[in-house]
N, C-alpha and C positions, 0 to 999 in steps of 0.2 A: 504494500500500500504506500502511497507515496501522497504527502502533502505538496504540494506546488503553491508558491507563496510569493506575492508581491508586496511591498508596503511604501509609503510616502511617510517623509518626517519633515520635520521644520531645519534641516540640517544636516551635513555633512556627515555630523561626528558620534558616534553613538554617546561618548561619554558625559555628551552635554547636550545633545538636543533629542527630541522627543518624535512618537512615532505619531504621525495623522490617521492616517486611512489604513485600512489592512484586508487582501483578498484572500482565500483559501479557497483552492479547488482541489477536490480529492479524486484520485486514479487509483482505479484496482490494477493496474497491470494490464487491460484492456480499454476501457476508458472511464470517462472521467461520471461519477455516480454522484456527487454531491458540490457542494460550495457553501463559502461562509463570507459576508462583508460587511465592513461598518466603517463609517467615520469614527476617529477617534479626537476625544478633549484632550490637548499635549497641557493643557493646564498652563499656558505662555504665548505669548503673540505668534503668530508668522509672519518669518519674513516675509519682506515685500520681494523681493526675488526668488523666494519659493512659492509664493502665488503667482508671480506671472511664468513660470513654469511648471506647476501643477492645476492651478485654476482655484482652490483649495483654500477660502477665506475665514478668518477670526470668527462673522457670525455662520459660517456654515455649520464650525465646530463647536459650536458654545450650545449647544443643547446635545452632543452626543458624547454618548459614554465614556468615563474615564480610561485607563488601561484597564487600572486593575478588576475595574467593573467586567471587564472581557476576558478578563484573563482565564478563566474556568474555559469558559469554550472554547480559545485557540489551543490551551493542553488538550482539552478533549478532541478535536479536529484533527491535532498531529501528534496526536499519542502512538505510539507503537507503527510510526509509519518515517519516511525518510522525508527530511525537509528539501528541499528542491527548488531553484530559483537562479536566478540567470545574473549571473554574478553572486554566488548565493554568501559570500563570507560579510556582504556588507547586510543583507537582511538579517543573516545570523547574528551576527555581531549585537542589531538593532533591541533582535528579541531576548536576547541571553541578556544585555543590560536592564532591558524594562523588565525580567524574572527577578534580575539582583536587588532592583530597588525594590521588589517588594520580598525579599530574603527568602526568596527560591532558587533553586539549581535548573536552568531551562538547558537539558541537554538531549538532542536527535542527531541519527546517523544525516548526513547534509550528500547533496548532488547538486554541481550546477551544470546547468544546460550550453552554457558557453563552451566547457571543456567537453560534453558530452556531441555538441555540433560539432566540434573540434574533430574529434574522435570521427562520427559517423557520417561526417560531412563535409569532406575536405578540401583548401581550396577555393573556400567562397572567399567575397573582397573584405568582409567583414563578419564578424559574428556581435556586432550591439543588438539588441533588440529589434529597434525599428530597421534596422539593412536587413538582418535575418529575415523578418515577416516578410520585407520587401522582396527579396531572393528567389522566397521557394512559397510565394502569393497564400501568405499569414495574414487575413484582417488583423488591423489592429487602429480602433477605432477613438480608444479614450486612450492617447500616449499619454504618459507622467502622471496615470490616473493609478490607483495598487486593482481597482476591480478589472480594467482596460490592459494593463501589463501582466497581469497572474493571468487573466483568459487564454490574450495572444501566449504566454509561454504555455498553459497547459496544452493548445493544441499543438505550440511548437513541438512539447514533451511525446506527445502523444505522438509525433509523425517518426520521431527518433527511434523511440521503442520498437516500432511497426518497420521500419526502414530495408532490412535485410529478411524479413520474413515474407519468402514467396505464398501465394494462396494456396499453391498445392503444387508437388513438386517430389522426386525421391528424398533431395535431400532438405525436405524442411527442417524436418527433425535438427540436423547440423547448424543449420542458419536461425532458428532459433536460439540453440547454444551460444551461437555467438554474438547475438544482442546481449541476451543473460552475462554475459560472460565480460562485454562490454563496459553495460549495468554496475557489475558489480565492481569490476576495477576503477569506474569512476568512485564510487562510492568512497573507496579504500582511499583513493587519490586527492579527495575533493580540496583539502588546503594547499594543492598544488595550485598554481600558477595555469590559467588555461591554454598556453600554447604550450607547459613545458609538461614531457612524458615521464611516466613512471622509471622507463627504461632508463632516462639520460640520470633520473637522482640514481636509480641505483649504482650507474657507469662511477659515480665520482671517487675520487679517493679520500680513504682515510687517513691523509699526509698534511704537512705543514706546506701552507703555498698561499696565491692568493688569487682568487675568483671574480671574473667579470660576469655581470649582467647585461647583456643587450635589449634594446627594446627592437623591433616589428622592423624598421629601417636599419638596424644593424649597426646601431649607435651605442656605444659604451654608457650604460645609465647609472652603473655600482659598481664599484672596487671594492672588496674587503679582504682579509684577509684572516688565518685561522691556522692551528697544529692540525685540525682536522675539519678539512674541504667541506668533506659531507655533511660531518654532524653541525656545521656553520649553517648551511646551506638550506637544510633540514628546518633548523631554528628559525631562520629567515619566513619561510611557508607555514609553521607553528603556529605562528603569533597572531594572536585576536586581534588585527590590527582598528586602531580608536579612531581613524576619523577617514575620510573620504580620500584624502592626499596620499595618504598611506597604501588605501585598499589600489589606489592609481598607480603606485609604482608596483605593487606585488604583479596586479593583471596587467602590467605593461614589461614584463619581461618575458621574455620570448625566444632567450636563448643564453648560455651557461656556458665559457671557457676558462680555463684556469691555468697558473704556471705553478709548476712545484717548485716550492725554495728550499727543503730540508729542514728549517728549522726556525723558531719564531724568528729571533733577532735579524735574521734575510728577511723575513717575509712582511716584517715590518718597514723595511728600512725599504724594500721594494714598492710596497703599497704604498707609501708615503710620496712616492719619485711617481706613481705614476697616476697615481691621484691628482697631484701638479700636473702632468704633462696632460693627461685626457679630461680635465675638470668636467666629471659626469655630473650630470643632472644632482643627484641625489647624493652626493658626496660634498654638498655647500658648504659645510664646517669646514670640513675637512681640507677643503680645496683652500683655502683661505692660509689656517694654522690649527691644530689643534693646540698648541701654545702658546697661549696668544698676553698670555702675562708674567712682565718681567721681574728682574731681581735686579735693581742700578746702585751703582756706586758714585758719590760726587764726594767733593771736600766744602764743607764751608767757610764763610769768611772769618771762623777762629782758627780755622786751620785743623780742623777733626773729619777723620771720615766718616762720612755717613751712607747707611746701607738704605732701602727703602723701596718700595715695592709699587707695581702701575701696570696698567694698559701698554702692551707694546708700540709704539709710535704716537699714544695719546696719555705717556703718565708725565705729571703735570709737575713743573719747573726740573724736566730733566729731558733733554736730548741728545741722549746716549745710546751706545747700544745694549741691550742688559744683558751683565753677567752670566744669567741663566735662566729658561725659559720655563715656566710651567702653566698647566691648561685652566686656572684661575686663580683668583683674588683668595677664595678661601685657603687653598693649598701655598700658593706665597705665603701666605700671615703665618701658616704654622713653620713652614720651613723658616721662616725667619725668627719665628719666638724659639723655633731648634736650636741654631746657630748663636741667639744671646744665648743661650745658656750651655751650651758646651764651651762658646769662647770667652763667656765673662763680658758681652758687649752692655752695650745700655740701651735699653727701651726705648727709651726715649730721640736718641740718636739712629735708631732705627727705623723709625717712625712708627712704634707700637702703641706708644702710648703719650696720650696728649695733653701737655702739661706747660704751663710756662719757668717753674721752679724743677726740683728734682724729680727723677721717674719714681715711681714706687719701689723699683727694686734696692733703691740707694736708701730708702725708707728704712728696708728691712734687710740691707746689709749684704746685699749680693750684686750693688753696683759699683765702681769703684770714684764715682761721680765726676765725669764726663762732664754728663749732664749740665753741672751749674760750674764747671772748669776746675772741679780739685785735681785731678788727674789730669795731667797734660797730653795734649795732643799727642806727642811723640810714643809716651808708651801705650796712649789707647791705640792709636793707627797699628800698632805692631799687629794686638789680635784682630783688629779688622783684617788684616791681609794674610793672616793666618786663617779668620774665616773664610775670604774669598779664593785663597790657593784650593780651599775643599771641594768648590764649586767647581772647580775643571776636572780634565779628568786629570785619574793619579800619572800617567804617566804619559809625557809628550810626544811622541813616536810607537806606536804599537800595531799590532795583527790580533784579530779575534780569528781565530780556528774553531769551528765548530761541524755539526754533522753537517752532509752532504745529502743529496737527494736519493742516491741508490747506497749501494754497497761499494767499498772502495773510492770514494768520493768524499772529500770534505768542503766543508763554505772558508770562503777567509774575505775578511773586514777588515780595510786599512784605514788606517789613520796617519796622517804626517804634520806635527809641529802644531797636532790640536785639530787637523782641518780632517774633516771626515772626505776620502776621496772615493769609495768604491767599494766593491763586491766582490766577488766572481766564485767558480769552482774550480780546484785542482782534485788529480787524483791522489791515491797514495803514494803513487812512485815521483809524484813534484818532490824536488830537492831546492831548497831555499837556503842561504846563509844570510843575505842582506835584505833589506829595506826594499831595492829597486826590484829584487827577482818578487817581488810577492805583486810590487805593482805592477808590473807586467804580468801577472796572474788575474787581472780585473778587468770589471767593466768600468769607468768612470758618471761618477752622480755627482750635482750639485749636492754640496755642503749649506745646511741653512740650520735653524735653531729646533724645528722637531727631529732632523734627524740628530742634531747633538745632545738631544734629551733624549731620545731613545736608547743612544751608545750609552749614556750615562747611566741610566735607569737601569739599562741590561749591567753594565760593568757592575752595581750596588747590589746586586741582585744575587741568587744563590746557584750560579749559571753554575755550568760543568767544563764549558767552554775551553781551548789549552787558549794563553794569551803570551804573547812573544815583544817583548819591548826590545826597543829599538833607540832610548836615548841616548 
């Protein structure tokens, strides 16, 4: 039994806007024996651009039933049967949040008809709704209405099922099977992505690397990266995704290639270079920095250094370049209340705490006061530059070694005089003594501030990595 479900909301996003309208036509597996519909009270305006594309006004809905007033009947409707709907994760999505706010579990096996046309009919220009109907001569008479779009999809549904079953024939028996059979792999599939096949997730690997999304035009839309491809991948299609922009990138990819890197620290440092270089759609952060807050050092006019923390190219009375990069404001303030107190620095001089006399810590005896100039410039700057040597890395010249993509293979990561230069793979039989044979071992990458927070992060880190200095 299969419920077939359309709905209309005031919104994009399940996690904030509310459902209107809602259609239910029920299919035995022959065709369609019942239906349910009703305007629904979202209890909140509608927008005015989801009326001029539903039709669907404030007084239409203001004398009909709540949710939860209907909520008895649409369990009853689609109990024990598969929810079904043509792009089906965004109505799913719709109904499992209007179950939660009223502290129920609204859980159905889900099919959508997008991946299932996909499947049994391939090759058309489009599979939206209205192209569909239009295709293979679908009335579909109320668009953007949930009674006019549940219709046109149950008979869509209903031509799908029927598609490969001859009227009579030796081998119907077989051609039936393989609807069913069909059927049931969407089923299993349904958080898949509607152009991408069961086949290609199971092809992936379970390796360290980093994976492109494409969309329909064969445009790079996602970079990510992961130790393992598949189960990234997997997690990607998992996810209840919350609002319309989201459910638009899942149903807009339409094809899956990866590189193996062997190990995170490549697969980052990869991802990162090519994030830059093919700035996909849905990598905006990322394409930007994900670093994007500094750690600066200046001297003021007593002659004290001072550490202090900002926006990278917007932190305020300082144009420099910082120290060291991290991905916000909150993480700067602790790494910097770190660094006072392993080095003995001052609060206050760091910009922690905001004072015109002494910082607190000089209060209570663990400042050496800076602050109001009892301690002199000369021996406070010593532990400033003792805090800021910590900040690079430990050693000026180095090679990260680590695993390699197969057997017999390793990664190596150079560094020269601080400056991150490259990648590459050798095998085991590479023979290296110097500096220049390892960079002749590489590919060459711009050097910029996430990849030196990455080598850094990796270097602190509880890696296994061999490291080869080169000072």
């Amino acid at each position: 039994m299969y419920a077939i479900i359309d709905i209309e909301t005031t919104g994009g996003q399940p996690h904030q806007d509310k459902i209107t309208e809602i259609a239910i036509f029920i299919h035995d597996g022959e065709k369609i024996v019942d239906k349910y519909h009703t305007l629904i009270n979202p209890e909140r305006p509608i927008p005015f651009f989801i009326t001029q594309l539903t039709g669907i006004k404030d007084d239409m809905v203001q004398d009909a039933p709540k949710f939860y007033e209907v909520a008895k009947d649409i369990v009853k409707f689609t109990e024990g049967k598969v929810f079904v709907a043509h792009n089906v994760r965004f109505d799913y999505s719709f109904m499992k949040k209007e179950f939660a706010d009223l502290g129920f579990t609204f859980q159905r096996k889900t099919l959508c008809t997008v991946r299932l046309s996909r499947s049994l009919m391939p090759g058309l220009p489009s599979y939206s709704l209205g192209k569909l109907c239009q295709s293979i001569d679908i009335p579909l008479s109320q668009r953007h209405r949930a009674i006019g779009d549940a219709e046109a999809t149950a008979i869509l549904f209903d031509r799908l099922i029927k598609i490969n079953r001859p009227v009579v024939d030796d081998n119907m028996n077989m051609a039936a099977e393989h609807t069913t059979q069909v059927l049931k792999q969407e089923i299993k599939t349904s958080l898949l992505p509607p152009a991408i096949s069961k086949e290609q997730v199971d092809a992936l690997p379970m390796m360290p690397g980093v994976y492109y999304f494409y969309n329909e035009q064969g445009e790079v839309i996602y970079v990510g990266k992961s130790i393992n491809i598949k189960k990234r991948i997997i997690q990607h299609f998992n996810i209840d995704y919350k609002s319309r922009k989201s459910l638009d990138f899942k149903n807009s990819i339409a094809d899956i290639t990866y590189e193996l890197m062997g190990n995170e620290l490549v697969s980052l440092l990869f991802e990162s270079a090519e994030i830059k270089r093919l700035k996909p759609h849905y990598n905006r952060q990322q394409r930007r920095s994900v670093f994007n807050t500094g750690i600066f050092a200046y001297e003021d006019s007593n002659g004290y250094k001072r550490l202090t923390y900002g926006t990278i190219n917007k932190a305020d009375n300082v144009s420099m370049t910082p120290i060291i990069a991290l991905s916000n404001h909150f993480k700067a303030k602790g790494f910097l209340f770190h660094k006072v107190g392993k080095y003995n620095l001052c609060q206050k001089l760091c910009d922690l705490y905001k004072t015109n006399g002494a910082c607190f810590d000089y209060q209570v005896h663990q400042c050496n006061g800076a602050c109001i100039g009892k301690e002199s410039p000369e021996e406070y700057n010593q532990r400033v530059d003792q805090a800021i040597d910590s900040f690079t890395f430990e050693h000026n010249s180095f090679v990260i070694i680590g695993k390699g993509r197969e057997p017999g293979e390793r990664s190596v990561v150079v560094v020269e005089h601080g400056t991150y230069l490259g990648f590459g793979f050798v095998d085991d039989t590479f023979s290296a003594n110097t500096l220049e044979d390892f960079k002749g071992a590489i590919k060459r990458y711009n050097d910029n501030k996430d990849v030196q927070q990455i080598i850094r992060n990796h270097m602190r880190s509880k890696h296994k990595d061999k490291v080869l200095v080169f000072d």
